[in-house]
N, C-alpha and C positions, 0 to 999 in steps of 0.2 A: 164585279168589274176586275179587267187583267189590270196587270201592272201597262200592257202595249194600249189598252183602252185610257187607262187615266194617263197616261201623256197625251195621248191624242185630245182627252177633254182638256188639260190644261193647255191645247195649243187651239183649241176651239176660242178658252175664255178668254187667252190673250188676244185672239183676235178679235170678240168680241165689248172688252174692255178696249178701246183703241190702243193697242199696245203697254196695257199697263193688266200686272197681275201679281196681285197680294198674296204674298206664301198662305196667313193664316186663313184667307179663302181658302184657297187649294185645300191646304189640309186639314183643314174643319171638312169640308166637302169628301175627302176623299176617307176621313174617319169615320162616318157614317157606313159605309160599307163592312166596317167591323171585321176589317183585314189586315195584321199587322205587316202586308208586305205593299203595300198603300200607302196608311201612313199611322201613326202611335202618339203616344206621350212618354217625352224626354225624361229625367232622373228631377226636373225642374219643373214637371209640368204643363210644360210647354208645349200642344200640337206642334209635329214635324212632318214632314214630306219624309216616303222611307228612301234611302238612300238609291236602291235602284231606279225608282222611277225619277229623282231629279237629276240623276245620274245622265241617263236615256233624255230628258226634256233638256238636259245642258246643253248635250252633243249636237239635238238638233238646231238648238240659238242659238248661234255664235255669235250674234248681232246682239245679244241682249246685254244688259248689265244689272246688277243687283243694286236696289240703292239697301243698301244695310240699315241709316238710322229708322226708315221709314218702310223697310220688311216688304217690298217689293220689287218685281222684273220690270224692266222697260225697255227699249229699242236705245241703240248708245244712239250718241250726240257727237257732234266733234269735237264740242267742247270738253268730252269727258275724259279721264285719264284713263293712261292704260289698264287693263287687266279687267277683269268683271264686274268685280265689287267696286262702288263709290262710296 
């Protein structure tokens, strides 16, 4: 898988989650490809998305926003604050 394919499939899942998509999906999914420019494990542990491709899936959301406690994307609300992160 390119890096241009796994953005494509993370804009497939959001759409097929109804606008909602969990990082440690994505990047459990996209570590399986055993590609560290896909995604890796942090100094924690932790699967991550690798920076270019959420880099590239950012650019094409601009509508989305992060909920941080709960480690997923979603489509903003009006009720949300500014900036991406909630």
């Amino acid at each position: 898988m390119t890096e241009e394919e796994g953005v494509n499939w993370m804009l497939r899942q959001l759409a097929n989650f109804n606008g909602v998509l969990y990082q440690e999906y994505v990047a459990t999914h996209l570590l399986h490809y055993g590609d560290r420019s896909l995604a890796y494990y942090d100094e924690d542990s932790n699967v991550c998305i690798s920076k270019p491709i959420l880099a590239a899936f950012l650019k094409l959301t601009p509508n989305l926003v992060y909920e941080r406690t709960d480690k997923f994307w979603r489509y903003r609300l009006p009720t949300d604050r500014p900036g991406r992160q909630q």
